[in-house]
C-alpha positions in Angstrom: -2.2 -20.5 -20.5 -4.5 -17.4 -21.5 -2.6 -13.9 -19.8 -6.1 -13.0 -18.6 -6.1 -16.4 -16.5 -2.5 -16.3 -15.2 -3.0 -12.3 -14.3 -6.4 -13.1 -12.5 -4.8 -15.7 -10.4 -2.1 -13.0 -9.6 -4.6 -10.7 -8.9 -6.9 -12.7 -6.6 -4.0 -13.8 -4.6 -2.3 -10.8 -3.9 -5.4 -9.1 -2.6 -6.6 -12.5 -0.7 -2.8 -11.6 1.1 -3.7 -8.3 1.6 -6.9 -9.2 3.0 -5.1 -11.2 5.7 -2.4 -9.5 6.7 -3.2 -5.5 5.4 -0.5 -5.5 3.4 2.1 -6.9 0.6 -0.3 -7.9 -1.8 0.1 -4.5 -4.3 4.6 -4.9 -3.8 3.6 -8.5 -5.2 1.3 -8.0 -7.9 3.7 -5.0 -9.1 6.4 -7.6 -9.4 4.6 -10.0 -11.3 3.3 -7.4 -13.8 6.4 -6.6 -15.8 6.6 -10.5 -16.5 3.6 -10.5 -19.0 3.1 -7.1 -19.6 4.3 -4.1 -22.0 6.0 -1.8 -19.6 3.3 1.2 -20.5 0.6 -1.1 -18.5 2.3 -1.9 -15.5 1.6 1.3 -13.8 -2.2 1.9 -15.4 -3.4 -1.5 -14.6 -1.6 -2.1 -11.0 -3.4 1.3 -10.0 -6.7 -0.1 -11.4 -6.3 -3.1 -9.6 -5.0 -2.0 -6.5 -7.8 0.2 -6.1 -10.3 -2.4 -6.8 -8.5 -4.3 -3.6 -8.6 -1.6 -1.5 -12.0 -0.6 -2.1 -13.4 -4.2 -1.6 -11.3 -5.1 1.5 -12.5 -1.7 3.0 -16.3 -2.7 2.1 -16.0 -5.9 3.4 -14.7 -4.8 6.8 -16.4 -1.3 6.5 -18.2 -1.9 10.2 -14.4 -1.9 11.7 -13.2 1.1 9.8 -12.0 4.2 12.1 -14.0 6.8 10.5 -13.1 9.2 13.0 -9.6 9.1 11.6 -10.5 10.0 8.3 -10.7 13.3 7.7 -7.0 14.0 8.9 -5.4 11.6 6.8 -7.7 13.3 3.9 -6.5 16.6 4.6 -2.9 15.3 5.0 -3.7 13.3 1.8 -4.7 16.8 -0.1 -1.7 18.1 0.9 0.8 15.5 0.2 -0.4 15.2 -3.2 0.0 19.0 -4.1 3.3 19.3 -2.5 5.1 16.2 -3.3 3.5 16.3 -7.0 5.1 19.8 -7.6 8.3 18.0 -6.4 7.9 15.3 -8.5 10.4 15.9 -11.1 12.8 17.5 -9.1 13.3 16.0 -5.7 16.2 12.7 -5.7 14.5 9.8 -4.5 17.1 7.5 -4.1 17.7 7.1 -0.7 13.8 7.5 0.1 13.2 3.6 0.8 16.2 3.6 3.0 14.9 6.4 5.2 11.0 4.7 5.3 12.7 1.5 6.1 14.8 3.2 9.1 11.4 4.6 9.8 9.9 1.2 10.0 12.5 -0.1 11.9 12.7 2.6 15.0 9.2 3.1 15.4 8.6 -0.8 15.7 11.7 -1.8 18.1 13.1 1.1 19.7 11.0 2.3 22.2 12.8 6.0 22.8 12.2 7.0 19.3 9.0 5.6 19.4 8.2 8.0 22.8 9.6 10.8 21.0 8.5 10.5 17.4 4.8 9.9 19.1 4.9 13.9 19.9 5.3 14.4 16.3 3.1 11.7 14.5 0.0 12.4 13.4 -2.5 11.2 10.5 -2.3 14.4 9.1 1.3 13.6 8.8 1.1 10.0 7.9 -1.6 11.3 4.9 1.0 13.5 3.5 3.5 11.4 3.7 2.1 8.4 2.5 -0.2 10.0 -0.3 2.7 12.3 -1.2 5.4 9.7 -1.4 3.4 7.3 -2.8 3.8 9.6 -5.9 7.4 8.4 -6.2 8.0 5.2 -4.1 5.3 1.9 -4.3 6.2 1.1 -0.5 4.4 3.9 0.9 0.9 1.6 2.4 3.2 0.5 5.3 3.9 4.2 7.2 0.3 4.4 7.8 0.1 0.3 9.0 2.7 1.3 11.5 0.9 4.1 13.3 -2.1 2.1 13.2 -0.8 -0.9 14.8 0.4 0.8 17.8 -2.9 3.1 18.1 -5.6 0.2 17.2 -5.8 -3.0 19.1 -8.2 -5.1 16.4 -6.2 -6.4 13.6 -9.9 -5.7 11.7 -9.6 -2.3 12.5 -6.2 -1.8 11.3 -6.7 -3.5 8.2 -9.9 -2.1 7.6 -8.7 1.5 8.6 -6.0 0.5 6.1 -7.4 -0.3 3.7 -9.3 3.4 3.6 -6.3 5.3 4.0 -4.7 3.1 0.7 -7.5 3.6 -1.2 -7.1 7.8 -1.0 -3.6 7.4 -1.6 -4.5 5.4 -4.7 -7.0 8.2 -5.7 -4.2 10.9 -5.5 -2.9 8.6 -8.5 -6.1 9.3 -11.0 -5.0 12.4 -12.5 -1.5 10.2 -13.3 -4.1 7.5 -14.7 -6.1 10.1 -16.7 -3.3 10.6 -19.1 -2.7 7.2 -20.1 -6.6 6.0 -19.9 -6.4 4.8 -23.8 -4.1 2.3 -22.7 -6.5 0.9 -19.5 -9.3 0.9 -22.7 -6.8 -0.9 -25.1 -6.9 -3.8 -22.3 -10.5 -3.9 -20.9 -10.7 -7.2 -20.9 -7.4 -7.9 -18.7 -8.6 -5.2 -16.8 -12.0 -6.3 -15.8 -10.8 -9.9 -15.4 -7.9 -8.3 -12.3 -10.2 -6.2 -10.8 -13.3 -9.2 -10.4 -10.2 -11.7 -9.3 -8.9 -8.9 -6.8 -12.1 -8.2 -5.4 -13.2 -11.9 -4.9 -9.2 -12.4 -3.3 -10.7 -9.7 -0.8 -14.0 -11.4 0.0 -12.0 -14.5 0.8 -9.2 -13.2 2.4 -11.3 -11.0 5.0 -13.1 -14.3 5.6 -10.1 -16.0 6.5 -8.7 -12.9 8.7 -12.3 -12.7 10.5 -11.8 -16.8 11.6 -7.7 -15.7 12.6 -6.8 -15.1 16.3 -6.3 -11.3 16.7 -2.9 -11.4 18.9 -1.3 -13.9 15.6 -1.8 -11.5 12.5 -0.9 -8.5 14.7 2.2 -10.2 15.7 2.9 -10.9 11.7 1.7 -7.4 10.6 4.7 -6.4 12.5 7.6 -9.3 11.8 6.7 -8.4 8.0 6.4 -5.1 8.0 10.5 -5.4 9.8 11.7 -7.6 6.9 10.1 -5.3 4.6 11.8 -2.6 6.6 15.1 -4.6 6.1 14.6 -5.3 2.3 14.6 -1.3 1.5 17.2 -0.5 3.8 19.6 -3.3 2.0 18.3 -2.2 -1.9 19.3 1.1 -1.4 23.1 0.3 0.2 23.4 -2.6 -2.4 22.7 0.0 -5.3 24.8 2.7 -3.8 28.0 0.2 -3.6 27.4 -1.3 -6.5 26.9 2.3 -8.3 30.2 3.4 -6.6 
């Protein structure tokens, strides 16, 4: 079976996923990569693609978008991305899933750090965090899904709103994306086959989510986003016993 036809099946249903539920679909498709391709494309064409998703399942639900909340994850966004990309190289990032998974975990079920955390937690925060970390961790989409969750009550809006705040955290990647665009151009082809299968995973996907009782894909929004939550919290203790 052709790469381009296996990767474009890949693609279409990791962003279809995505579509549905807001999130998951990139941690897949970043999984898959590395299967079939050179390590020096994984990055370049999961950005590529991922951005393609985004973009799309934004358009598609633009009417739900909170616009209003924008501009301070943009600002955050600018910030993040200066700060955390001067830290780049010298910050240990380790035991960063662990915290974002802890994170997760208290701002979902425990209702006293959720009250206290709430004077602190803003989308100008969220932007740097997510934009800034998402320079060094993949699993960054799911800070800003959390916040969202509790302020919006639409699962459209969410994942619409979402899907926006993604998208600038992807952008933050370009300059990254910049260096390495010979490669993107060496695999055009693969390229524009992911990013027409990612977009049409959207369209469907958005359509399924629109027919989907509210109250049910909120409700698995946040039982995912806990097991996801989980899953870093356990990768980093298994790596730190097993490195011990």
């Amino acid at each position: 079976m052709p790469i381009e036809l296996i990767l474009g099946i890949a693609a279409f249903s990791t962003s279809m996923i995505a579509a549905i539920i807001g999130f998951g679909g990139g941690m897949l498709l970043i999984a898959i990569l590395p299967i079939f391709l050179p390590p020096a494309l994984v990055i370049p064409i999961h950005g590529v693609t991922q951005l393609a998703s985004n973009v799309s399942r934004a358009a598609f639900s633009y009417k739900y978008v909170k616009w209003q909340l924008l501009t301070p994850f943009l600002a955050g966004s600018i910030i993040g991305a200066l700060l955390f990309g001067l830290l780049l190289y010298s910050v240990p990032t380790t035991f960063i899933p662990f915290a974002i998974g802890t994170y997760l975990l208290l701002n979902l079920w425990y209702q006293p750090f959720t009250r206290f955390i709430s004077q602190f937690e803003n989308y100008y925060l969220i932007g740097i965090l997510q934009t800034g970390l998402g320079l060094i961790v993949g699993a960054t989409g799911p800070l800003s899904l959390s916040i969202l969750t509790k302020n919006l009550k639409s699962k459209d809006e969410v994942i619409a709103t979402s899907a926006v705040f993604m998208t600038i955290s992807h952008l933050a990647k370009v300059p990254i994306f910049m260096l390495i665009t010979h490669l993107i151009w060496q695999s055009a082809g693969l390229v524009a086959v992911m990013v027409f299968s990612s977009i049409a995973g959207s369209f469907i996907g958005t359509k399924l989510r629109l027919k989907t009782h509210n109250d049910t894909v909120i409700f698995i929004i946040k039982w995912l986003l806990t097991l996801l939550a989980i899953n870093m919290i356990y990768s980093v203790v298994r790596g730190t016993l097993v490195a011990s």
